[in-house]
TIDOSE-882832 format. One record per atom (N, C-alpha, C, O): residue number from 1; atom name; residue in three letters; x, y, z. Coordinates in pm, 1 decimal. Layout:
residues N
[NUM 'CA' 'ALA' [X Y Z]],
...
This chain:
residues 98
[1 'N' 'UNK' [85.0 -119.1 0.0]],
[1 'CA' 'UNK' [0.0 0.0 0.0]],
[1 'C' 'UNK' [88.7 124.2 0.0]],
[1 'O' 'UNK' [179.2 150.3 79.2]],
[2 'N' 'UNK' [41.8 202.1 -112.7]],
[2 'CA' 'UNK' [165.3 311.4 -71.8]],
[2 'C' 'UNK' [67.4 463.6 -118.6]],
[2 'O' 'UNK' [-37.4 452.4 -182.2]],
[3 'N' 'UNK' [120.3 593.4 -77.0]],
[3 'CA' 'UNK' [69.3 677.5 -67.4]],
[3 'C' 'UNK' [86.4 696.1 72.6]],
[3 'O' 'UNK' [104.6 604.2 152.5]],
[4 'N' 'UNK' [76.4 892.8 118.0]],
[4 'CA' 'UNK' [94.0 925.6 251.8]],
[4 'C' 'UNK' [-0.9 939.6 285.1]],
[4 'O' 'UNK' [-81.3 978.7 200.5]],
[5 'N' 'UNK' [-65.2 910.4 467.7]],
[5 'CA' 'UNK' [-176.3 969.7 490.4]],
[5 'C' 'UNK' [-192.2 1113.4 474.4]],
[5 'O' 'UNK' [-104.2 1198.4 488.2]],
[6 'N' 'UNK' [-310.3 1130.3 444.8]],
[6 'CA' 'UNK' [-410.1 1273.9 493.5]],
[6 'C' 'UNK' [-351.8 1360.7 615.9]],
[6 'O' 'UNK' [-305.7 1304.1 715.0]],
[7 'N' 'UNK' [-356.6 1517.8 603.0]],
[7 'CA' 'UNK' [-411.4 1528.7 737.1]],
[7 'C' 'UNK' [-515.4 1673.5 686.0]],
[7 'O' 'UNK' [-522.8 1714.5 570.2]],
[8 'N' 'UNK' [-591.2 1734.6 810.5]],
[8 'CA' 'UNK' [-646.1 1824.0 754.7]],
[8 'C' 'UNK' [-599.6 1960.4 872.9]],
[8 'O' 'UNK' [-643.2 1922.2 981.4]],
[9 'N' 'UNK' [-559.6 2040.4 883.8]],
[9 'CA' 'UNK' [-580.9 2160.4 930.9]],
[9 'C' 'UNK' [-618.0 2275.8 895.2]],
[9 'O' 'UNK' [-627.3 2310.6 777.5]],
[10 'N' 'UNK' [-651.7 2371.2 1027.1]],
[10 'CA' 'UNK' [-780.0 2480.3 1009.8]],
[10 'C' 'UNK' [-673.7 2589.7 1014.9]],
[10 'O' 'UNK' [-581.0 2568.3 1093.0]],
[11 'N' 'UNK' [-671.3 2699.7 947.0]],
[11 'CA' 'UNK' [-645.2 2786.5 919.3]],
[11 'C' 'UNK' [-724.7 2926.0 930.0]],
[11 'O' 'UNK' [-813.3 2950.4 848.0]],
[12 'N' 'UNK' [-686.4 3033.1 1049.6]],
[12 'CA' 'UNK' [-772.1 3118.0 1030.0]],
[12 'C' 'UNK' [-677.0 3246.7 1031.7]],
[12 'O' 'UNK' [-569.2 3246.0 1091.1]],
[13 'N' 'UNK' [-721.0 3345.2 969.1]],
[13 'CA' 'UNK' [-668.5 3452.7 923.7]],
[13 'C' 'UNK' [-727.5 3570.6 1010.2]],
[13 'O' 'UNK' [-845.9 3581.5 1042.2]],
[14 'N' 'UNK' [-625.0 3657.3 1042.8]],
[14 'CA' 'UNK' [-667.6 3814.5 1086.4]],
[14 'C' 'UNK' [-676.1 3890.6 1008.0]],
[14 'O' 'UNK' [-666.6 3861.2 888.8]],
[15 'N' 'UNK' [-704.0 4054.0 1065.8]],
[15 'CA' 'UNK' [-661.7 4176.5 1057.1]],
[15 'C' 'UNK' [-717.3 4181.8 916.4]],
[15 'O' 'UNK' [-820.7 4132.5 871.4]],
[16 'N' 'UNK' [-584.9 4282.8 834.5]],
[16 'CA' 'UNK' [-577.8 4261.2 662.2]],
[16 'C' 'UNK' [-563.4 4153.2 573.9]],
[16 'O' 'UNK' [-574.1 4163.1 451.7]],
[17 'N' 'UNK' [-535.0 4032.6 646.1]],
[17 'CA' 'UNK' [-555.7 3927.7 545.0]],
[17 'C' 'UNK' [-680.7 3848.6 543.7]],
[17 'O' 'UNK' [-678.5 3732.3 503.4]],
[18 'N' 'UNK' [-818.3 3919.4 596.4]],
[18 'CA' 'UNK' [-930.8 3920.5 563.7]],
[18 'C' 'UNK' [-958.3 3973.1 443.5]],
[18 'O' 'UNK' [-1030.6 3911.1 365.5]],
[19 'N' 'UNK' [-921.1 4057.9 420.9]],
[19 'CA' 'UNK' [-944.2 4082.5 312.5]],
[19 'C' 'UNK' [-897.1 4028.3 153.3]],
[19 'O' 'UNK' [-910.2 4070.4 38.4]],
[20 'N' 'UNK' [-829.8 3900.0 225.5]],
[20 'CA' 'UNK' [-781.9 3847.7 39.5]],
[20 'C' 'UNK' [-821.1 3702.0 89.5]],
[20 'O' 'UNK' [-824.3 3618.7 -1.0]],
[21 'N' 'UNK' [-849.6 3658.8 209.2]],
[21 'CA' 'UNK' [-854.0 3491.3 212.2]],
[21 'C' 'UNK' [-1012.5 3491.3 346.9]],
[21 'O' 'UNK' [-1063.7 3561.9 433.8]],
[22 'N' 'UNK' [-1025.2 3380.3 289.4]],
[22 'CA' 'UNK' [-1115.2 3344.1 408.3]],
[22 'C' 'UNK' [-1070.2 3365.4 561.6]],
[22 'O' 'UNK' [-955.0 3339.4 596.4]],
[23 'N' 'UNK' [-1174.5 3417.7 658.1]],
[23 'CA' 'UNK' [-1180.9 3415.3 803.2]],
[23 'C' 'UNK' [-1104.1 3277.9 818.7]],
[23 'O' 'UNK' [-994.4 3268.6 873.8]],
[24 'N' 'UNK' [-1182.8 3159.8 757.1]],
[24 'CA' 'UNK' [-1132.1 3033.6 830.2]],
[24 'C' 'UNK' [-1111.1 2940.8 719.5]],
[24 'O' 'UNK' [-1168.0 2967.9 613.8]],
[25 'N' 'UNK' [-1055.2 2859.8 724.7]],
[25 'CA' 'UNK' [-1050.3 2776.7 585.8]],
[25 'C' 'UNK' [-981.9 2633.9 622.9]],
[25 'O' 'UNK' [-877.1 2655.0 684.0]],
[26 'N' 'UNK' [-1005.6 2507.5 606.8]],
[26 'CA' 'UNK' [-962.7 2434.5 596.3]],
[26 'C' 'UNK' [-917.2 2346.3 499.4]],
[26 'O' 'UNK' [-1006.9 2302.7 427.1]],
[27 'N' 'UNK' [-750.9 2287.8 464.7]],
[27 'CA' 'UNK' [-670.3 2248.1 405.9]],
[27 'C' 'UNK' [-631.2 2117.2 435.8]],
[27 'O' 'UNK' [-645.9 2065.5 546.6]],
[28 'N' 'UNK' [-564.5 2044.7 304.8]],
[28 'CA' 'UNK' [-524.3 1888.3 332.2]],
[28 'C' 'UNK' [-417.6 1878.2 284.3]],
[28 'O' 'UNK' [-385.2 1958.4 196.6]],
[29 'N' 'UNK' [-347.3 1798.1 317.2]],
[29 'CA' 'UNK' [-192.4 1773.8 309.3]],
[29 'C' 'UNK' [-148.3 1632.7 322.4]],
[29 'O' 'UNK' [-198.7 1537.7 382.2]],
[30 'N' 'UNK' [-70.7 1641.0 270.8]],
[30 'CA' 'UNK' [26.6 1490.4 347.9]],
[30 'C' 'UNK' [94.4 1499.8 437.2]],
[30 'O' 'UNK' [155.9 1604.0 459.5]],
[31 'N' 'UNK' [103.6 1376.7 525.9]],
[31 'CA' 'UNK' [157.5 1387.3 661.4]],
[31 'C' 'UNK' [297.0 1409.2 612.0]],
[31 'O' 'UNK' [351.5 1374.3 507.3]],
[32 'N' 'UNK' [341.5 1478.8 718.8]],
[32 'CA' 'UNK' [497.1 1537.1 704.6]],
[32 'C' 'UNK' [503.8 1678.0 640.0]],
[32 'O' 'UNK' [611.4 1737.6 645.2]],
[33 'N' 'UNK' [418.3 1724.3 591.6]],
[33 'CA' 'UNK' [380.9 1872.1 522.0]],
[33 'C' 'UNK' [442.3 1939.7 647.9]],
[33 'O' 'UNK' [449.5 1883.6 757.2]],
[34 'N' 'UNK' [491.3 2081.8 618.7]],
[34 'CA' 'UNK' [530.4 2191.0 736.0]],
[34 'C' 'UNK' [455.7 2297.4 681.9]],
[34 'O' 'UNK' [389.4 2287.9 578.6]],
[35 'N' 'UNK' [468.8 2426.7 770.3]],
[35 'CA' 'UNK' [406.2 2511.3 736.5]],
[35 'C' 'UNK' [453.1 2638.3 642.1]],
[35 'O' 'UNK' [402.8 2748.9 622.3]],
[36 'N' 'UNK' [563.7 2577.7 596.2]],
[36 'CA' 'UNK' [627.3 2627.9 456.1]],
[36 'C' 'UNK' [504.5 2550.9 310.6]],
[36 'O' 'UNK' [439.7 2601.8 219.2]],
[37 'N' 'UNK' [518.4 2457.6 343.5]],
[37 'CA' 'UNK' [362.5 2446.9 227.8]],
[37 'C' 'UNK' [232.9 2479.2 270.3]],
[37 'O' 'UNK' [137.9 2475.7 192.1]],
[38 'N' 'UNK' [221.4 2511.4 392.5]],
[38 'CA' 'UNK' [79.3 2545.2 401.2]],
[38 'C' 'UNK' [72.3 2689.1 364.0]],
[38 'O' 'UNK' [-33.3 2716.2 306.8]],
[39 'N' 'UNK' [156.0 2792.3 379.9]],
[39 'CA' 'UNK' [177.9 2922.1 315.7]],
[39 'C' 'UNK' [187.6 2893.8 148.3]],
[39 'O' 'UNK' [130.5 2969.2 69.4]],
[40 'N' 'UNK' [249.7 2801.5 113.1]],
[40 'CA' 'UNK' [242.4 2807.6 -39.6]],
[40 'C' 'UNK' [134.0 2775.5 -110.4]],
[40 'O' 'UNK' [90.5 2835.4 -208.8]],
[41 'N' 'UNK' [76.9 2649.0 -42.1]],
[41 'CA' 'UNK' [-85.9 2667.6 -68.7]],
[41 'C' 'UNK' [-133.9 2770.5 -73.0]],
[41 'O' 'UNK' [-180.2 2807.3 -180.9]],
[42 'N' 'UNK' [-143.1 2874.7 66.1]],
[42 'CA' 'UNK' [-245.6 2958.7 83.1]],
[42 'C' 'UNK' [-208.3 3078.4 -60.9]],
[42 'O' 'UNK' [-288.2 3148.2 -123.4]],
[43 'N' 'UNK' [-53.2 3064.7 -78.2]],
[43 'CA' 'UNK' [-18.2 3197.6 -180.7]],
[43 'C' 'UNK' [-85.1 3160.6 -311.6]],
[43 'O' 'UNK' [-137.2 3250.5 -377.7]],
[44 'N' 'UNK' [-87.8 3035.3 -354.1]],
[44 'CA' 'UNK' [-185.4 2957.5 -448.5]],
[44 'C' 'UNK' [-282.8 3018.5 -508.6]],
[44 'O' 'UNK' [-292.3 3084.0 -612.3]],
[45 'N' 'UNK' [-394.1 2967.6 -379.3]],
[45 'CA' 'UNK' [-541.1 2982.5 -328.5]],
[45 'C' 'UNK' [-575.5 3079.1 -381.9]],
[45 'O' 'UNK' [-636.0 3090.5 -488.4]],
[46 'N' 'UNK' [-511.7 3214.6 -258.2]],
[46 'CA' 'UNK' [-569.0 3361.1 -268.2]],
[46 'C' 'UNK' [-459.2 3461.0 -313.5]],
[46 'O' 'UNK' [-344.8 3486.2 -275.5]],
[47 'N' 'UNK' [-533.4 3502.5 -401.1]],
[47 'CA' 'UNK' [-412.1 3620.9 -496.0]],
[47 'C' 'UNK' [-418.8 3768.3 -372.1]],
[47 'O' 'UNK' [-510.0 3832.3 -319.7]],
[48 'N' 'UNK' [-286.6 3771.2 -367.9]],
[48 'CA' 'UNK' [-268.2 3904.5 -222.4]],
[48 'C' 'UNK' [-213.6 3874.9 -121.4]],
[48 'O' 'UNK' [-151.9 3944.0 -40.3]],
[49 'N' 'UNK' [-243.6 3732.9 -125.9]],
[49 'CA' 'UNK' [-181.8 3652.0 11.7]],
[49 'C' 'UNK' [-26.2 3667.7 -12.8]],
[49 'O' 'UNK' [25.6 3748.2 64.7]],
[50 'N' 'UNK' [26.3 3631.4 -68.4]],
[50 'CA' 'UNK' [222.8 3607.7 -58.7]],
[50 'C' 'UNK' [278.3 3756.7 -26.5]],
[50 'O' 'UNK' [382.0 3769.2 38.6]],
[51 'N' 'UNK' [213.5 3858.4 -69.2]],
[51 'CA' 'UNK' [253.9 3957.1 -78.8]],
[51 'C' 'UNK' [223.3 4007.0 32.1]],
[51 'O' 'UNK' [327.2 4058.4 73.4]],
[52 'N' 'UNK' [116.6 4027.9 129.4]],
[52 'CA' 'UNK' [111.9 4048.9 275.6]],
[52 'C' 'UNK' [221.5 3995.6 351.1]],
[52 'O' 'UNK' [289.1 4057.9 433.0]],
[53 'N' 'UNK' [236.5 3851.0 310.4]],
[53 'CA' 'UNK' [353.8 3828.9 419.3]],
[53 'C' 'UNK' [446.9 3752.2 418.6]],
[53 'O' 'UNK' [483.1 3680.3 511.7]],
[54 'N' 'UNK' [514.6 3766.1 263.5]],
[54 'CA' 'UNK' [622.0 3761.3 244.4]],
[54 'C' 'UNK' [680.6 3903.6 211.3]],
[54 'O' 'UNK' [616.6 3997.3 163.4]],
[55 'N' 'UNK' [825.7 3902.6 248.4]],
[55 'CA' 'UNK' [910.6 4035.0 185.3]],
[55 'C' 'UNK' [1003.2 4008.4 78.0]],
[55 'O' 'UNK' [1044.4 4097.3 3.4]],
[56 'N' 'UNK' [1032.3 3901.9 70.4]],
[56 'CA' 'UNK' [1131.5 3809.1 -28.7]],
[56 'C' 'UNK' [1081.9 3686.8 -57.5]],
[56 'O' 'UNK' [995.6 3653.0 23.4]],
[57 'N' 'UNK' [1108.0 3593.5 -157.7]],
[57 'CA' 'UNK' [1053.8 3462.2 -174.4]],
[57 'C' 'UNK' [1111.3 3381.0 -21.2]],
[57 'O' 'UNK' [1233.0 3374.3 -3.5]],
[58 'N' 'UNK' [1040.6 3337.7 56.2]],
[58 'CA' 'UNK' [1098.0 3219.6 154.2]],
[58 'C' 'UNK' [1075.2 3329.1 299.4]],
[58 'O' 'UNK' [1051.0 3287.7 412.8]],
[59 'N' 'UNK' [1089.1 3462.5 263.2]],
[59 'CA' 'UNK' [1145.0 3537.2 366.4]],
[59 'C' 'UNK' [1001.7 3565.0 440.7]],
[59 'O' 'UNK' [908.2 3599.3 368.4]],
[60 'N' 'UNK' [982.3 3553.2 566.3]],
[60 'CA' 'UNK' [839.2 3648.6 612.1]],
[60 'C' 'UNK' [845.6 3772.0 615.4]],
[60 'O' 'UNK' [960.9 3807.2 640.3]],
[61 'N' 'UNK' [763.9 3871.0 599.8]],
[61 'CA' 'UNK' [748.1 4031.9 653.6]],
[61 'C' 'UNK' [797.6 4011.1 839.1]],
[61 'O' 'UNK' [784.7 3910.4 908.8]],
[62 'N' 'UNK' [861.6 4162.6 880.9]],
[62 'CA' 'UNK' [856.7 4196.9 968.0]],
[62 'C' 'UNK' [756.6 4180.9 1082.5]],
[62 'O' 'UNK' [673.4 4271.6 1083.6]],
[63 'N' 'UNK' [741.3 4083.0 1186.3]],
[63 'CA' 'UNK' [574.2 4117.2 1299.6]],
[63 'C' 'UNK' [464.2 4038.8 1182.5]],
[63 'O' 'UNK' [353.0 4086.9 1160.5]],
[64 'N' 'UNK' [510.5 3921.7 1118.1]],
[64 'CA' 'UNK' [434.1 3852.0 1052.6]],
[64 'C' 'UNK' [433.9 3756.8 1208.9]],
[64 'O' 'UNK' [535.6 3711.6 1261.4]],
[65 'N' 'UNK' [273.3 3740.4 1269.6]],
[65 'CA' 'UNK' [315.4 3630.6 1368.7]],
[65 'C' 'UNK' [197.2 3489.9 1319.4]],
[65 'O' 'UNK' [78.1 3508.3 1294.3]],
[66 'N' 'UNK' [272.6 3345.0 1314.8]],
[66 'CA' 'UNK' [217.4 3221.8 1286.7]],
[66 'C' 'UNK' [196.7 3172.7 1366.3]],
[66 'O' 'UNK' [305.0 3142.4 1416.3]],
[67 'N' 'UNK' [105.8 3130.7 1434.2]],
[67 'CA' 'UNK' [35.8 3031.7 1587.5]],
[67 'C' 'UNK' [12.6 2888.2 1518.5]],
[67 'O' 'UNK' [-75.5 2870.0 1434.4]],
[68 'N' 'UNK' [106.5 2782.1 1565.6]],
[68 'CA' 'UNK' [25.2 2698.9 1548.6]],
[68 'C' 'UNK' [32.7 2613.1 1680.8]],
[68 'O' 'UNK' [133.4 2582.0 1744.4]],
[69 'N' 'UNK' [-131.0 2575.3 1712.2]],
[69 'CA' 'UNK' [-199.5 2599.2 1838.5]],
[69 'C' 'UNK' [-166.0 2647.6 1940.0]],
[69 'O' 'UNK' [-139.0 2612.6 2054.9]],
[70 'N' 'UNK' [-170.6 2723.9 1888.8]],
[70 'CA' 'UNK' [-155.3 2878.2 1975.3]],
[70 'C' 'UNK' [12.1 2919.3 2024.3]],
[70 'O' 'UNK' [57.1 3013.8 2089.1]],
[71 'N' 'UNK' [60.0 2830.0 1975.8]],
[71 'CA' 'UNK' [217.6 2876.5 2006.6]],
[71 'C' 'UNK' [321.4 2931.9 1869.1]],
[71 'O' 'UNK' [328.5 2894.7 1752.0]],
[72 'N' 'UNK' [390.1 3031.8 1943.8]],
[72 'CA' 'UNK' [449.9 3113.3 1763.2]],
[72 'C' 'UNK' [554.0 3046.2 1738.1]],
[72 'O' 'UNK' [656.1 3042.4 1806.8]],
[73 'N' 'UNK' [520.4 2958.5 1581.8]],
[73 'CA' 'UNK' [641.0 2898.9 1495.0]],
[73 'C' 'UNK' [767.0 2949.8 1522.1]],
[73 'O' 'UNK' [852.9 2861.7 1525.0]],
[74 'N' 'UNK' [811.6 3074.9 1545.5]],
[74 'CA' 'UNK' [944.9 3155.6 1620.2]],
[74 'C' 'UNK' [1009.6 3030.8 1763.9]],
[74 'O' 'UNK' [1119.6 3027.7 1819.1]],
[75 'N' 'UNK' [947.5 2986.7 1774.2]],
[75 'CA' 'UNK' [988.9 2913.5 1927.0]],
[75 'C' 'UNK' [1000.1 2771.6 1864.4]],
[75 'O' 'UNK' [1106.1 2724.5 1905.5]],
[76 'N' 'UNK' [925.0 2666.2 1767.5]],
[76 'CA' 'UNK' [921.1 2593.6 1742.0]],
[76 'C' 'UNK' [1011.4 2582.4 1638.6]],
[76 'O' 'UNK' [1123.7 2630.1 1654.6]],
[77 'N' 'UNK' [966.9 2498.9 1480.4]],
[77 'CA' 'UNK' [1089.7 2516.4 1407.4]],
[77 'C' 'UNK' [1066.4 2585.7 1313.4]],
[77 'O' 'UNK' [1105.8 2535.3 1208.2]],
[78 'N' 'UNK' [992.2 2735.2 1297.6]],
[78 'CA' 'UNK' [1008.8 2851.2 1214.7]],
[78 'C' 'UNK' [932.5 2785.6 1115.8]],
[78 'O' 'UNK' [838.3 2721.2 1162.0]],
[79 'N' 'UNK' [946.9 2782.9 980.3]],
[79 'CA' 'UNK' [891.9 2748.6 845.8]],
[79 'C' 'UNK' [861.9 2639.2 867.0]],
[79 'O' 'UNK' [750.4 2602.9 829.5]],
[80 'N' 'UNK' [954.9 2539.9 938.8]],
[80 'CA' 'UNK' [955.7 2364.7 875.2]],
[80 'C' 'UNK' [895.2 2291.8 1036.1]],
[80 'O' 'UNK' [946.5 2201.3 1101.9]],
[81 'N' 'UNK' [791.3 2357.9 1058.4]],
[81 'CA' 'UNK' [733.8 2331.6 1181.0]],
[81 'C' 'UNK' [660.2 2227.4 1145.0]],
[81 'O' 'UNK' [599.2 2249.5 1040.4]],
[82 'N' 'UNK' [644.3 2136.0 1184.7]],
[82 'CA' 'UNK' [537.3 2014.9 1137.7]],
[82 'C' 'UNK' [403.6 2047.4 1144.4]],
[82 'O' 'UNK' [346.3 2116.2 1228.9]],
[83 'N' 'UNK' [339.9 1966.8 1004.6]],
[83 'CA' 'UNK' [176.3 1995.0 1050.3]],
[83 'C' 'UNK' [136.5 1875.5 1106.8]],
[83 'O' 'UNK' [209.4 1777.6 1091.1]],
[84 'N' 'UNK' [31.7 1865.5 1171.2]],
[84 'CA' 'UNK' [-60.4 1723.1 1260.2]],
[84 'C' 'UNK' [-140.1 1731.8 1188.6]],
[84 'O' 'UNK' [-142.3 1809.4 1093.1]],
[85 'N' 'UNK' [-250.8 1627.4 1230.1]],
[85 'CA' 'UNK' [-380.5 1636.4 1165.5]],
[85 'C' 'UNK' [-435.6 1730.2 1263.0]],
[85 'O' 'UNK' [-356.3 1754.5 1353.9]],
[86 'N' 'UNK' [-562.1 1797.5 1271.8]],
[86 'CA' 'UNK' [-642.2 1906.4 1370.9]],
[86 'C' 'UNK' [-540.5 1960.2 1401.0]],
[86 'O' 'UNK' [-505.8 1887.2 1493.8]],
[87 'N' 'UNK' [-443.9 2054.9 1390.2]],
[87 'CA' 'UNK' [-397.7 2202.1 1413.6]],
[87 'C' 'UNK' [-426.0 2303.4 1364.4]],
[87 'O' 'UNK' [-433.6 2332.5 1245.0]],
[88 'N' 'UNK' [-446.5 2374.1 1470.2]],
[88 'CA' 'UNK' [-486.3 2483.3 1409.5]],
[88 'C' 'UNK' [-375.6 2616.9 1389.3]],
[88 'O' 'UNK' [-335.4 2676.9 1488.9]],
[89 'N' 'UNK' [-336.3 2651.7 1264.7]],
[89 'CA' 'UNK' [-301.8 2758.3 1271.1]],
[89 'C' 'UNK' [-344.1 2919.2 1232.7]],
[89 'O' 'UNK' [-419.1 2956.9 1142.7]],
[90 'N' 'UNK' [-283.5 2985.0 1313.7]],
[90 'CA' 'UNK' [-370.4 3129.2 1305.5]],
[90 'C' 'UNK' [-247.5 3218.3 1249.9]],
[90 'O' 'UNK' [-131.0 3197.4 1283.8]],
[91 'N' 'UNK' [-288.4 3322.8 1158.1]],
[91 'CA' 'UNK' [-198.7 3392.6 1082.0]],
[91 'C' 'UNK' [-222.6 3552.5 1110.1]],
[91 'O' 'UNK' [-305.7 3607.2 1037.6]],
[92 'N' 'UNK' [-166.7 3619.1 1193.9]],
[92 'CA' 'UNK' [-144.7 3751.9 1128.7]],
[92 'C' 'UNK' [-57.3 3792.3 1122.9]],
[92 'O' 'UNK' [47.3 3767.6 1182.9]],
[93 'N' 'UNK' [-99.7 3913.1 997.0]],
[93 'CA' 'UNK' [-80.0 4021.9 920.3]],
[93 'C' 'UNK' [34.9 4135.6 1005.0]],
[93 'O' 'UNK' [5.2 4169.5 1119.6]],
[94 'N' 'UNK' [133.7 4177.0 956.0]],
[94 'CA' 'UNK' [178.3 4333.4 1010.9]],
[94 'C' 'UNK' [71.9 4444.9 1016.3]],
[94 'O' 'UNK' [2.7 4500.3 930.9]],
[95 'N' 'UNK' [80.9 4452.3 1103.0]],
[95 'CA' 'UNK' [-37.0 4570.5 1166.8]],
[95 'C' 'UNK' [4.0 4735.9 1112.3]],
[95 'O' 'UNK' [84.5 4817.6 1157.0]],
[96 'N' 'UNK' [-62.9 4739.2 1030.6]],
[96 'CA' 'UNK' [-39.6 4908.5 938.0]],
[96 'C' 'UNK' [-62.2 5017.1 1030.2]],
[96 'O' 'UNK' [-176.8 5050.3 1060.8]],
[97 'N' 'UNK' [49.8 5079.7 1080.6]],
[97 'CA' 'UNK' [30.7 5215.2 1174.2]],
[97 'C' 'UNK' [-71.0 5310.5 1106.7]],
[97 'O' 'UNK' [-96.4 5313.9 986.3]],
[98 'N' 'UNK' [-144.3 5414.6 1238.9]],
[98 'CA' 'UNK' [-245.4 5443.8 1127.2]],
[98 'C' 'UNK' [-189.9 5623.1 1159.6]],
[98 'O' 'UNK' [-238.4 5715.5 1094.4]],
């Protein structure tokens, strides 16, 4: 039998990146996926997305912060953080001084 399992995680978006992607959205992957493809998906998906929060190809924006369940990828392993099945990650946006 070959092929990887499934997994599915929930994805929900703040701030300004309401405005180019869904509030909440859920995604599927293969196990072992990180959250370097779940951003490439999402840049995919929704046109506006890469450009919020990337600054360079690979690179994040400045105060780009990634939760996944509830703890910031910064502490864990940055991009190549593993996905599970049911995690949830939450994405915001750099916050535009007003």
């Amino acid at each position: 039998m070959s092929g990887k399992k499934r997994i599915t995680v929930t994805v929900k978006s703040f701030a300004t990146l309401r405005e180019v992607m869904d509030p909440e959205v859920r995604l599927d992957f293969e196990e072992g996926a990180a959250i370097r493809s779940l951003l490439a998906e999402l840049s995919v998906r929704y046109g506006g997305f890469h450009e919020r929060i990337f600054s360079a190809p690979g690179n994040l924006r400045d105060f780009v912060n990634i939760l996944k369940n509830s703890r910031n990828i910064q502490f864990l392993a940055g991009m190549d953080t593993p996905l599970a099945d049911g995690d949830t990650i939450a994405i915001f946006p750099p916050l535009a001084g007003g």
